[in-house]
Structures are given as C-alpha cells and as structure tokens.
The first five atom37 places (N, CA, C, CB, O) and aatype in JSON, in Angstrom:
{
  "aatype": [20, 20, 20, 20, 20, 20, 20, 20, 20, 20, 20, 20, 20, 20, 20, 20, 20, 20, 20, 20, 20, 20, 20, 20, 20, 20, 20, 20, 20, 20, 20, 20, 20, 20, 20, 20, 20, 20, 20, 20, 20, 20, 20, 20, 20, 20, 20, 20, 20, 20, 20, 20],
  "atom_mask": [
    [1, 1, 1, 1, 1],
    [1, 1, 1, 1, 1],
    [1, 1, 1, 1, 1],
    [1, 1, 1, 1, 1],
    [1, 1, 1, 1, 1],
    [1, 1, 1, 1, 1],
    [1, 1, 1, 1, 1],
    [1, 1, 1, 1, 1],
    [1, 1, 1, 1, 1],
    [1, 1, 1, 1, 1],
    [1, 1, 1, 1, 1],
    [1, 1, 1, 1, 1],
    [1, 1, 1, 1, 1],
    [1, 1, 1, 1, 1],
    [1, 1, 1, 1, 1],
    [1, 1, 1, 1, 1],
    [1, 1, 1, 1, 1],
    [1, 1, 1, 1, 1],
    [1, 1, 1, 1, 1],
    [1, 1, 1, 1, 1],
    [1, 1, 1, 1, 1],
    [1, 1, 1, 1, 1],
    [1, 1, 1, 1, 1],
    [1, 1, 1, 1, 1],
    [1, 1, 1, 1, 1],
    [1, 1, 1, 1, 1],
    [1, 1, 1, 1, 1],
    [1, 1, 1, 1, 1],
    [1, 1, 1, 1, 1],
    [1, 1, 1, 1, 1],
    [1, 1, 1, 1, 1],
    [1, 1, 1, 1, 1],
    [1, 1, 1, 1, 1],
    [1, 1, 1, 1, 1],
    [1, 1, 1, 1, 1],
    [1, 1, 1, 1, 1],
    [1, 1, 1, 1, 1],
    [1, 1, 1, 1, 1],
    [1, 1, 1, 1, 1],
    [1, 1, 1, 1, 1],
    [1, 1, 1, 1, 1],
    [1, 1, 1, 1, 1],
    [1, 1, 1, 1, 1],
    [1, 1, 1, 1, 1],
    [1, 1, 1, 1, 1],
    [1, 1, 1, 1, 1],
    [1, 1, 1, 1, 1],
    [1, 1, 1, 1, 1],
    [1, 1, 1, 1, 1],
    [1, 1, 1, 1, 1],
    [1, 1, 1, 1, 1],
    [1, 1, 1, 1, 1]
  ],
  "atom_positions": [
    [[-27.64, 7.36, -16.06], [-26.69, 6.42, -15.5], [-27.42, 5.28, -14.79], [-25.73, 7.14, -14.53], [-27.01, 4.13, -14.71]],
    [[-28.42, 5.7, -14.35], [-29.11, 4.58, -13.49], [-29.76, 3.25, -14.4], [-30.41, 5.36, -12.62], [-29.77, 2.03, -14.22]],
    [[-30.23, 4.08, -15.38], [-31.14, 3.18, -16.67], [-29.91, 2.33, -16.44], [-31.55, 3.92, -18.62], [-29.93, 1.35, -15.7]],
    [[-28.52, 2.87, -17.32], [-27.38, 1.99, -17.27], [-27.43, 0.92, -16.3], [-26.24, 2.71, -17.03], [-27.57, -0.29, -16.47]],
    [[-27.29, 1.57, -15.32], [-26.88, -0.31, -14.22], [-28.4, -0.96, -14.15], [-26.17, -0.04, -11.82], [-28.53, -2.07, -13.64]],
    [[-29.11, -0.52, -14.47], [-30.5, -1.15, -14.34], [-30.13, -2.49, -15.79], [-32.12, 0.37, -14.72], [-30.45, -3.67, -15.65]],
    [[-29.5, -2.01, -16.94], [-29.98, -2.78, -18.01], [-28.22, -3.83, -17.67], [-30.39, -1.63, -19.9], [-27.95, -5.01, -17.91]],
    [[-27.66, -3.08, -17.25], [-26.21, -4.31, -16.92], [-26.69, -5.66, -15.78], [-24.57, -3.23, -15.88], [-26.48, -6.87, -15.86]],
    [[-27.33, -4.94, -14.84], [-28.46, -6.12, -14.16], [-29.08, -7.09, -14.56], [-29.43, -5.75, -13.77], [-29.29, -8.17, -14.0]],
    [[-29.45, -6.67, -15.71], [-30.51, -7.55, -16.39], [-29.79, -8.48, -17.26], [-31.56, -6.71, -17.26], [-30.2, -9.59, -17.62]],
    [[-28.33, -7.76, -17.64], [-27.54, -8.53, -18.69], [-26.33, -8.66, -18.01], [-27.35, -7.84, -20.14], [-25.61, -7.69, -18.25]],
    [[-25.79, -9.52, -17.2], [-24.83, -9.64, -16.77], [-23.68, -10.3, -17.46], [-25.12, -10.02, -15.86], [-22.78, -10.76, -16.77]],
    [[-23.64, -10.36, -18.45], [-23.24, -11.23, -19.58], [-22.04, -9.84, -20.27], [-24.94, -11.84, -20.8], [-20.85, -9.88, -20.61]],
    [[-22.94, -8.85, -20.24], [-22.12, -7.53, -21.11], [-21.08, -7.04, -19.73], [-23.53, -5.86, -21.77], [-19.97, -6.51, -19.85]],
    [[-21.89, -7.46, -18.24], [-20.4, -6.41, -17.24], [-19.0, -7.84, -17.35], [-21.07, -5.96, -14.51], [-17.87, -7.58, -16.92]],
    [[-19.29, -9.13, -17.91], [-18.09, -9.52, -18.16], [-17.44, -9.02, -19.23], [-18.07, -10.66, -18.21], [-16.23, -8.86, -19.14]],
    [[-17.87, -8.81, -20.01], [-17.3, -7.83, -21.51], [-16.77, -6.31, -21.32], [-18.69, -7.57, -22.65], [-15.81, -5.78, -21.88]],
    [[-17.69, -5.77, -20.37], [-16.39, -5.01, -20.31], [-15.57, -4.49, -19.5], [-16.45, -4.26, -20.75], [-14.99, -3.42, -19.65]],
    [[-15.46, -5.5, -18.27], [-14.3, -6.07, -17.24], [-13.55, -6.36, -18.41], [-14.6, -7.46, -16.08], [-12.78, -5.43, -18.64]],
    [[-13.46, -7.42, -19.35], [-12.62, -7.9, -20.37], [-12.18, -6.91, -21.4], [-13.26, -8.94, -21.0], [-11.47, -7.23, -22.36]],
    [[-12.55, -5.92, -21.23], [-12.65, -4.44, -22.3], [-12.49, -5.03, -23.72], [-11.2, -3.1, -22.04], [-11.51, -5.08, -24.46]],
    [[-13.85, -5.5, -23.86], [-14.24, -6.06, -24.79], [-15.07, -5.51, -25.48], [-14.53, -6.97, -24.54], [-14.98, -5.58, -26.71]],
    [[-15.81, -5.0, -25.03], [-17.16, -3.73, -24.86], [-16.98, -2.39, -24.44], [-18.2, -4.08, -23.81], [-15.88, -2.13, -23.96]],
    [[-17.82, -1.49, -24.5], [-17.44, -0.41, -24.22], [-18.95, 0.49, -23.8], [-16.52, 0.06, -25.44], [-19.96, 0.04, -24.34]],
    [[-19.14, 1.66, -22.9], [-20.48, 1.99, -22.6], [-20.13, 3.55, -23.05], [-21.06, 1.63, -20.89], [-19.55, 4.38, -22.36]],
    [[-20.64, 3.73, -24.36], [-20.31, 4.86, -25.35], [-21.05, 5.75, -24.65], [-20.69, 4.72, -26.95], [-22.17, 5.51, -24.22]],
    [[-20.2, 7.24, -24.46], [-20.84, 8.17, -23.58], [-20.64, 8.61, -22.31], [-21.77, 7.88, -23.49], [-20.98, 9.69, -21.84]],
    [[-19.76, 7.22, -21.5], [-19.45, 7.76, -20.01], [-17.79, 7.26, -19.98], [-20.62, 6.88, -18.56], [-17.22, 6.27, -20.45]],
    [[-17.24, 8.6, -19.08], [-15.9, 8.29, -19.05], [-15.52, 7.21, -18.47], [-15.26, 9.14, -18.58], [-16.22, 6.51, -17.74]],
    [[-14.03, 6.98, -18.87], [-13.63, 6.1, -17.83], [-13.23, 6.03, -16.95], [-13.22, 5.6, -17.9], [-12.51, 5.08, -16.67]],
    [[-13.55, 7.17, -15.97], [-13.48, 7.16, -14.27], [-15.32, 6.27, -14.26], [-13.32, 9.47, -13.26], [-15.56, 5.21, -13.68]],
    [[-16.39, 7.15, -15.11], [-17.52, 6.43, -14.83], [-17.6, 5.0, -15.0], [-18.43, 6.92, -15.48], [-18.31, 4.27, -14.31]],
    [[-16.84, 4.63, -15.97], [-17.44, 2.99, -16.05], [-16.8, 2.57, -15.27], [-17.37, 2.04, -17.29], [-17.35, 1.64, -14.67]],
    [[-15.43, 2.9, -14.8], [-14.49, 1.69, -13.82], [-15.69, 1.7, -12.05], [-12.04, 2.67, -13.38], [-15.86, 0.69, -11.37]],
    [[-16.49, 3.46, -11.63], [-17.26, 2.88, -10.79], [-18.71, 2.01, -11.33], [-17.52, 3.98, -9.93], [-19.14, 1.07, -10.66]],
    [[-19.25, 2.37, -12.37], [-19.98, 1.06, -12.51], [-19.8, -0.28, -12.51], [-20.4, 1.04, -13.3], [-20.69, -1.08, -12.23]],
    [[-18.68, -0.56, -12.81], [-18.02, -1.93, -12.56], [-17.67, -2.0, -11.44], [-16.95, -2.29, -13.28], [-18.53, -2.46, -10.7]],
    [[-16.81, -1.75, -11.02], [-16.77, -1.4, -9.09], [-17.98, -1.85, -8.35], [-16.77, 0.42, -8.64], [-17.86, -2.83, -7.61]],
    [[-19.02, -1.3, -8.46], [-20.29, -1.37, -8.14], [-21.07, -2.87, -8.3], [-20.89, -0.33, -8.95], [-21.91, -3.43, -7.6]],
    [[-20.39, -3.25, -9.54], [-20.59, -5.2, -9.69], [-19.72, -5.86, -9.26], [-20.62, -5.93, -11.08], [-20.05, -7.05, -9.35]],
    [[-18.51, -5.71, -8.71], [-17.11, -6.5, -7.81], [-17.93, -6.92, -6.79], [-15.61, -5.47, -7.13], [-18.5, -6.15, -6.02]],
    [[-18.03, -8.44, -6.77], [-18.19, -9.16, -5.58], [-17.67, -8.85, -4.06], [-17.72, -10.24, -5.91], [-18.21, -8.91, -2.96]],
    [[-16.48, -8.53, -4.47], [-15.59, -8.09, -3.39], [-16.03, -7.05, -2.63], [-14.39, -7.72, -3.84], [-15.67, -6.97, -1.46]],
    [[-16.75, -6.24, -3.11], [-17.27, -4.83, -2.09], [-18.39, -5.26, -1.16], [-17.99, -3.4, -3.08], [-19.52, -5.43, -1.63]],
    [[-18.09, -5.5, 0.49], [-18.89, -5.62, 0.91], [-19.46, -4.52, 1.76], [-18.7, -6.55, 1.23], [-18.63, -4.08, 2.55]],
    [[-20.91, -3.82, 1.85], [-21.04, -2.65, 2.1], [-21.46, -2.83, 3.65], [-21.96, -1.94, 1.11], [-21.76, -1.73, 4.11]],
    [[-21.57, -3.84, 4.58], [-21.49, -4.06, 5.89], [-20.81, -4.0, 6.76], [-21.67, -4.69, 6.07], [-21.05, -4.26, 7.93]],
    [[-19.28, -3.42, 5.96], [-18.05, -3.87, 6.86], [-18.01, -1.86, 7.04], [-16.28, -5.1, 5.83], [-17.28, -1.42, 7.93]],
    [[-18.66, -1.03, 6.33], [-18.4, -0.13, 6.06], [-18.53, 1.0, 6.97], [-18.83, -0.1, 5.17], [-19.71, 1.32, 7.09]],
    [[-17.83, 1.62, 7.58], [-18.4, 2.25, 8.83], [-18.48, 4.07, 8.35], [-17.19, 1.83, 10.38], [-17.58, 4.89, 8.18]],
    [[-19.64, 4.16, 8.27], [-20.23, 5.86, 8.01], [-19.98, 6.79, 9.38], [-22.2, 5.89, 7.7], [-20.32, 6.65, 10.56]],
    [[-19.2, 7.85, 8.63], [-18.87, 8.76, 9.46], [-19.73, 10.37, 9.23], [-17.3, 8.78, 9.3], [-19.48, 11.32, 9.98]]
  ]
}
C-alpha cells in the first residue's frame, strides 16, 4: 500500500482519475482507495487535530 501512495505522489495526474472514477487501483477495496484519496484531499488539515 505504501509503494501505492508513493507512486500516486509521483503521478498526481492518475489521483485526479480516480477522484473522477476514471481509473481504478486493481486489488484494493473500496473502503481502501476512498482512504487513499482522503489522504490527497487538500481539505484534511492534520494541525487542527487534537490526539487523545
């Protein structure tokens, strides 16, 4: 899984494809890809986050 976001890093071109479910990452469910994508949402900021 890690290789994974390592090579979506590199290609940011494919996490718009498959936000657009255009693409697909053959092999991991789709609870897994919606958090790999999750994980590229601008929106998550991990500073606001308070660990308990």
């Amino acid at each position: 899984m890690i290789n994974m976001v390592q090579y979506l890093e590199q290609n940011p071109s494919l996490v718009t494809l498959l936000k657009e479910k255009k693409a697909s990452l053959v092999g991991v469910t789709e609870l897994e890809q919606k958090a790999i994508l999750d994980s590229f949402d601008e929106d998550v900021c991990l500073e606001s986050t308070i660990w308990y």
